[in-house]
LUMPA-668625 format. One record per residue (C-alpha): residue in three letters; x, y, z. Coordinates in steps of 0.001 Angstrom, whole numbers, always signed. Each point is the difference from the previous one (the first is absolute). Layout:
N
+-----+---------+---------+---------+
!   r !      c1 !      c2 !      c3 !
+-----+---------+---------+---------+
! ALA !       X !       Y !       Z !
...
+-----+---------+---------+---------+
***
This chain:
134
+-----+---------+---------+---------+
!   r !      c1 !      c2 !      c3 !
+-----+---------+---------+---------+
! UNK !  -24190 !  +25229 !   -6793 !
! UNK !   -2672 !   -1933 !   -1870 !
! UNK !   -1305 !   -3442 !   +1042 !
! UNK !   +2038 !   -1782 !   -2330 !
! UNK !   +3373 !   +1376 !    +794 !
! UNK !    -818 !    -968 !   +3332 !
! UNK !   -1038 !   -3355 !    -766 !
! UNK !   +3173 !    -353 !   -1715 !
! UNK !   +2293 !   +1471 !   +2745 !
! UNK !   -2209 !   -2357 !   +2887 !
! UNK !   +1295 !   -3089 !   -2720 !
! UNK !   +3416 !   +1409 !    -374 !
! UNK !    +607 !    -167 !   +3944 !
! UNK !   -1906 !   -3540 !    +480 !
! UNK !   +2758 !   -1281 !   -2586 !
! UNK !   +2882 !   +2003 !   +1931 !
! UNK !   -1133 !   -1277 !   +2913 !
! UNK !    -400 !   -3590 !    -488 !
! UNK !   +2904 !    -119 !   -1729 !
! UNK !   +2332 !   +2070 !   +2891 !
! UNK !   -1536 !   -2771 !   +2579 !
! UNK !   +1107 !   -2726 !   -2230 !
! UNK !   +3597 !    +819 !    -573 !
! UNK !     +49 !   +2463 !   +3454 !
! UNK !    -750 !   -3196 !   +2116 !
! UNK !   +2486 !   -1040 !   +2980 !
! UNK !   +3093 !   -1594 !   -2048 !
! UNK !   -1826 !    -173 !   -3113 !
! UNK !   +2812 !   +2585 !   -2144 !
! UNK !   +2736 !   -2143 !   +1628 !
! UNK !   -1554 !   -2989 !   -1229 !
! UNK !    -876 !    +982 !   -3319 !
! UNK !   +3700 !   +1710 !    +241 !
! UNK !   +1376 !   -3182 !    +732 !
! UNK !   -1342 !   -1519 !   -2837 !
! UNK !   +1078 !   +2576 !   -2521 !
! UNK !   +3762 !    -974 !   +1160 !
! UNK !    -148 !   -3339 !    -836 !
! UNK !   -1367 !   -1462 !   +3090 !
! UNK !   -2212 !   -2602 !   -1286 !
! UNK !    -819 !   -2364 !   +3150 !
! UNK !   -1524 !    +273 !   +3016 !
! UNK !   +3151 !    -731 !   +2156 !
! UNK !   +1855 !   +2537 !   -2408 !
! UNK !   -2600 !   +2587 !    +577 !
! UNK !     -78 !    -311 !   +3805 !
! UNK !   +3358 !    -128 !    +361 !
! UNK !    +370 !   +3648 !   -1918 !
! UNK !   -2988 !   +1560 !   +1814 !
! UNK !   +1215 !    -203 !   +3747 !
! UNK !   -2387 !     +34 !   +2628 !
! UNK !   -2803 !   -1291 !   -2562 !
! UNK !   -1837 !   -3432 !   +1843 !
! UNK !    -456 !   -3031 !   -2242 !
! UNK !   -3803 !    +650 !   +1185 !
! UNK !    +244 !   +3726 !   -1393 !
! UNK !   +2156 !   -1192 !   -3095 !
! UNK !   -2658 !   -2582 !    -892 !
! UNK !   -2599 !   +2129 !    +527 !
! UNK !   +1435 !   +2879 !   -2408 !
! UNK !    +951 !   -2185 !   -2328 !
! UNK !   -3612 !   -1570 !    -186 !
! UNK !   -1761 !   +3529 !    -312 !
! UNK !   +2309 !    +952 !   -2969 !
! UNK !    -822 !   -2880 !   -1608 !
! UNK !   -3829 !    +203 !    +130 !
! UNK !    +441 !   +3781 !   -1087 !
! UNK !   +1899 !   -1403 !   -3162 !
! UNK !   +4082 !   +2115 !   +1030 !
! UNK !   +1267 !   -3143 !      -1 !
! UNK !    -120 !   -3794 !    -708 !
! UNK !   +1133 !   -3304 !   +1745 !
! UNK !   +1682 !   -2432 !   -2052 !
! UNK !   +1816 !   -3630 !    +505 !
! UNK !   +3423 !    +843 !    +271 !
! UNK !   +2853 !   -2191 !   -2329 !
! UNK !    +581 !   -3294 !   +1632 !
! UNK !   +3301 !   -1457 !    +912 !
! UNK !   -1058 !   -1093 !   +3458 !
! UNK !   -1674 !   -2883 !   +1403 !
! UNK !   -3905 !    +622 !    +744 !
! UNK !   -1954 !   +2594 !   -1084 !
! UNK !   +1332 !   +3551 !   -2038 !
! UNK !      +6 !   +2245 !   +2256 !
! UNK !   -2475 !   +3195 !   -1380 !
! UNK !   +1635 !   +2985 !   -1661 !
! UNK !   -1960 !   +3612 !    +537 !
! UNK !    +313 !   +2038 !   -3417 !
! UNK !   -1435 !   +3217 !   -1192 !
! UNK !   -2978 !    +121 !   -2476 !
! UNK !    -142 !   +2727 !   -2243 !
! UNK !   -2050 !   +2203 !   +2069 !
! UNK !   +2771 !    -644 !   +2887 !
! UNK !   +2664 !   +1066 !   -2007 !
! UNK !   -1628 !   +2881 !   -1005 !
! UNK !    +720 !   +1320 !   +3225 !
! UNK !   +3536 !    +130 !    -664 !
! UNK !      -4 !   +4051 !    -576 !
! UNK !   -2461 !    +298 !   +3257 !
! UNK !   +2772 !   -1620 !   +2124 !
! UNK !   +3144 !   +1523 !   -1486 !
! UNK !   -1840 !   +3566 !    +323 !
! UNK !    -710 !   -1049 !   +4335 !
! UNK !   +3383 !    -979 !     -13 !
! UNK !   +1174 !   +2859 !    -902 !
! UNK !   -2268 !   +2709 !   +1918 !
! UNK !    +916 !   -2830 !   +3125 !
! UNK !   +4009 !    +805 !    -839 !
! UNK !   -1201 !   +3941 !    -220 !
! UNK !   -2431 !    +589 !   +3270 !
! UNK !    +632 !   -2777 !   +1905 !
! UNK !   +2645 !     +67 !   +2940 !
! UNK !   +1713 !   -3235 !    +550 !
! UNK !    -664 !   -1277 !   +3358 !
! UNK !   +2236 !   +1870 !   +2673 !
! UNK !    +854 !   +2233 !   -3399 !
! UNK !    -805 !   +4041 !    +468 !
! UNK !    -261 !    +940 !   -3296 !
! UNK !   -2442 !    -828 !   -2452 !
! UNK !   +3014 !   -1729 !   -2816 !
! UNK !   +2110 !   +1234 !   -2345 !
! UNK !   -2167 !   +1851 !   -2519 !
! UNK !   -2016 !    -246 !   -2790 !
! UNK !    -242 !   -3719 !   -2123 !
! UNK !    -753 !    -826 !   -3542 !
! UNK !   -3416 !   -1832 !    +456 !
! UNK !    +458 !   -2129 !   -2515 !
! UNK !   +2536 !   -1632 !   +1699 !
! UNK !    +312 !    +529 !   +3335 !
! UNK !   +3372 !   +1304 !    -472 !
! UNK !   +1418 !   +3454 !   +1283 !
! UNK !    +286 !   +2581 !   -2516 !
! UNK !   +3571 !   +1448 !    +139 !
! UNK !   +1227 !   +3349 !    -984 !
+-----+---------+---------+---------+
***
């Protein structure tokens, strides 16, 4: 291996590696999850992420923010006092779209649902998340 291929493998795994600590955190896919369904607020998001603090939530929400996944908006009115704030995906959030729907799927493949024996049903289309039938 020359110096340069190593160079560029040493880059390659900083990249991987800051980026499977930024979407890997505690709660962070079920956040960023969340949001991809259509949950826009922070109540909303809480509420589909159980066991996820308002401390934790806030914190998440703030970190994918300053690392540009998503952006905090004034939500529509219709309320006395103040909008409350909307979370949406940038473009580089929804980029991930693919990322998530292909550890969806390997989750519905390898991973035994709690008290479950078996790993699931079989193999998924990772595209969508979906099980392949025969």
């Amino acid at each position: 291996m020359t110096t340069g291929e190593a160079v560029a493998i040493h880059q390659v795994c900083e990249r991987f590696h800051t980026a499977i600590e930024l979407i890997g955190g505690r709660w962070t896919g079920a956040i960023i999850r969340a949001v991809f369904t259509g949950q826009h607020r922070f109540a909303h998001i809480r509420a589909a992420v159980p066991g996820l603090s308002d401390t934790m939530l806030a914190q998440r929400l703030r970190t994918l923010e300053e690392n540009g996944l998503l952006e905090r908006r004034a939500g529509p009115g219709g309320t006395p006092g103040p909008a409350p704030a909307e979370y949406h995906l940038t473009q580089k959030g929804l980029e991930l779209e693919p990322v998530l729907a292909a550890v969806t799927a390997w989750s519905h493949r390898w991973v035994p649902l709690p008290g479950a024996g078996d790993p699931g049903p079989g193999p998924f289309d990772p595209a969508t998340g979906r099980p392949l039938r025969p």
